[in-house]
N, C-alpha and C positions, 0 to 999 in steps of 0.2 A: 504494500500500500504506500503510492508515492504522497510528499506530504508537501505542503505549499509552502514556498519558500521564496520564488519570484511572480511579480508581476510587469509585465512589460504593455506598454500602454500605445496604440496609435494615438495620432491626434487628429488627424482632419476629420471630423466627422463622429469620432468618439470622444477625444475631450469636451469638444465644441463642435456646435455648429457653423463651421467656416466658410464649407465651400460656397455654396450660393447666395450668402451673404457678407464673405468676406472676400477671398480668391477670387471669385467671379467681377466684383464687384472693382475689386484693386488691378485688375487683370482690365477692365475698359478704361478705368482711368489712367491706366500706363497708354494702353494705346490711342488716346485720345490725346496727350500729352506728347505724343509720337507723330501726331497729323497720319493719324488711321485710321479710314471709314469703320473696319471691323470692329461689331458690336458682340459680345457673345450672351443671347440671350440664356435665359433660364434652362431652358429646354436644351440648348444647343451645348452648355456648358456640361448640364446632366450626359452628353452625348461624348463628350471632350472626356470626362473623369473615368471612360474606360481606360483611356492612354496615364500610366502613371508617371509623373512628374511634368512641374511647370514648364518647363522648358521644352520638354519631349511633345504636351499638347500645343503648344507655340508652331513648332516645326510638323506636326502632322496637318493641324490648318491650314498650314501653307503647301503640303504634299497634295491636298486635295483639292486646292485651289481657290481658296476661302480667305486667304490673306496673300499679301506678294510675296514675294522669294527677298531672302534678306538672308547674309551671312551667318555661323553661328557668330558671331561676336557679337551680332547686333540683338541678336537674339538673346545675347546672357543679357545685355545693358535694360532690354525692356523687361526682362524676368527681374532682374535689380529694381527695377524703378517699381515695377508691380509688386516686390517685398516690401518696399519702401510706403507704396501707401495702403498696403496693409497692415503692417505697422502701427499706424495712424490711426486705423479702423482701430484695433484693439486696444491702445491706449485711450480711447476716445471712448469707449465702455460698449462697444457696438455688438462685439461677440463676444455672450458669457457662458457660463460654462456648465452644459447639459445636466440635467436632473440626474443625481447620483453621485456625480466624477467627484465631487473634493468629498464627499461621506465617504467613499471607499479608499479612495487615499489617504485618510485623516486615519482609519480604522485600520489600514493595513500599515502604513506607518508605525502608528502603537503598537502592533503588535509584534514589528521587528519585522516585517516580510521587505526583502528587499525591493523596490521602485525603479523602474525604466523606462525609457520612453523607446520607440522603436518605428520610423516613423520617415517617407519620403520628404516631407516639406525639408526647405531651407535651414540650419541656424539660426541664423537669424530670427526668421516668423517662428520657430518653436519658441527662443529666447524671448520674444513679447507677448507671448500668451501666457508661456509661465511668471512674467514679471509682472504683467497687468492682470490675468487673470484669477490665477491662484497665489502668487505673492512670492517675493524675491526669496525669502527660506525656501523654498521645493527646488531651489536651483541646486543646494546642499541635499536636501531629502531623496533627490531621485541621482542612485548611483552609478548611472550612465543616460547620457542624451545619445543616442544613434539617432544621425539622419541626416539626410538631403544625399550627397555624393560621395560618402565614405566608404561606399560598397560600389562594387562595377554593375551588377546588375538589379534595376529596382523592383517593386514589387508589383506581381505575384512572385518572382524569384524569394525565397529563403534569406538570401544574402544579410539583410537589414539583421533578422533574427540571430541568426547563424555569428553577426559580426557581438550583437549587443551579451546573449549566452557566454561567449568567449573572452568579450570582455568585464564580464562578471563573475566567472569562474564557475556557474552554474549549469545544469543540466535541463534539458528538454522535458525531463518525466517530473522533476520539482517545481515546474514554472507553467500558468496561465496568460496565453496573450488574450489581450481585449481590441476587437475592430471594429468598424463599421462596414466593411465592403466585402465585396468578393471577392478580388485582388489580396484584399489585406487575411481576409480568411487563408487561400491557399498559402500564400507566406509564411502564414503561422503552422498550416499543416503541415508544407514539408518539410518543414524547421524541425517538426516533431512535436508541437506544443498541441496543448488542449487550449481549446480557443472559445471564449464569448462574443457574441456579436450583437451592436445594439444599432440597428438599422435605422437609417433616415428616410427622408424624402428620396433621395437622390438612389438610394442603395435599398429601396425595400423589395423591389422585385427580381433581384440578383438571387446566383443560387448559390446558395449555402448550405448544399445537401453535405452531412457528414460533421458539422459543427456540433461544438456541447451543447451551447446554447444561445438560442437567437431568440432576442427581444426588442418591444419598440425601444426602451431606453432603460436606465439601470433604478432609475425611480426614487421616491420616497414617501415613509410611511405615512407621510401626510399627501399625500396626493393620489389622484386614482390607481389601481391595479396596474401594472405594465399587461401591454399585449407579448403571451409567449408564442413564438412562430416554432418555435425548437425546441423541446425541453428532452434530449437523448440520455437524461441517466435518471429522469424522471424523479426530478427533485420537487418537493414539497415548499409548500406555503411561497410560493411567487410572485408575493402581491409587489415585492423589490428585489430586487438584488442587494444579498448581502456574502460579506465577507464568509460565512459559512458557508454558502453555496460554492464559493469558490473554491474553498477547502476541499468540499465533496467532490467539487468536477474533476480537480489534481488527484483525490484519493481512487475516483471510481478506474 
């Protein structure tokens, strides 16, 4: 019976709701500040967030014909400029942070269970969600940031997982990831992890066949029941997600 000892956290989508209110959002401001007709609606961004990383959906826009043909150089400076005013967005209090996320962090924290983040975005945009959102201590609290380009291959690849494990000194069978997508599901499967998922707008009709557990959100007891889409080891009292639960998922 393995016992829980890490957790490894996405962020777009699982700590916060970023992408289509913040990403999306910081992503037309770059390119309007560029002298660039291209707008990415709501629906069109939902369409963009199969391709993983900003950069990569940058350059597939422009593979299809959706934007002009621009070097990579020009394309880091507009992915730069688009960190930049998301940034803004979330010092400015515009994305906070999902029903559950700092209960489960706060609890698992106390308890000694090691914290990571494991996670495509930037540096940087991880660095202003942790400082504006949850508060400059969890910069200390969480014992490894993995993310943006420190692996060669992003996710669905393992890589991300595979790097933050290694740099924690931990194993696959003592550690739970938490995601939002289906992308970030496989990553964490073939990393070997037991995996939660707390689905959005964006990600709720993706498939997640095989995961422990998929919910609308991680919840709290003061608020309605969460919707369970997946409950695979048939765990009890669901009305949130709690640090027990997770215990069980690592133990089953």
């Amino acid at each position: 019976m393995a016992e829980l000892k890490c957790l490894l956290w996405d962020v777009d989508g699982t700590l916060a709701d970023t992408e289509r209110d913040g990403h999306r959002v910081a992503f037309n401001m770059a390119f309007e500040e560029a002298g660039l007709e291209r707008r990415w609606s709501v629906d069109t961004y939902g369409e963009l967030l199969k391709v993983t990383g900003g950069k990569e959906r940058i350059r597939f826009d422009i593979q299809r014909g959706d934007m002009p043909d621009m070097p990579d150089e020009k394309i880091a400076e507009l992915h730069a400029r688009k960190t930049i005013h998301y940034q803004t967005l979330i010092a400015d209090g515009l994305i906070p942070l999902r029903a559950g996320v700092l209960r489960l962090l706060e609890e698992a924290y106390a308890a000694g269970i090691t914290l990571g983040v494991s996670t495509t975005t930037t540096p940087s945009a991880l660095d202003a969600l942790i400082e504006h959102s949850l508060g400059k201590e969890w910069f200390d609290r969480f014992a490894v940031l993995a993310a943006g380009d420190i692996v060669p291959n992003k996710k669905p690849a393992s890589d991300i997982y595979d790097y933050a494990l290694e740099q924690l000194g931990m194993v696959a069978e003592n550690t739970v990831a938490l995601e939002d997508s289906g992308n970030g599901w496989l990553s964490a499967r073939d990393a070997g992890l037991k995996c939660v998922v707390t689905i959005n707008d964006y990600t709720a009709n993706q498939d997640f066949t095989g995961a422990d557990l998929v919910v609308s959100e991680f919840g709290e007891a003061d608020r309605p029941a969460v919707d369970v889409l997946i409950n695979k080891h048939n765990l009890d009292n669901l009305h949130h997600v709690t640090l027990d639960h997770l215990r069980k998922i690592c133990e089953a």
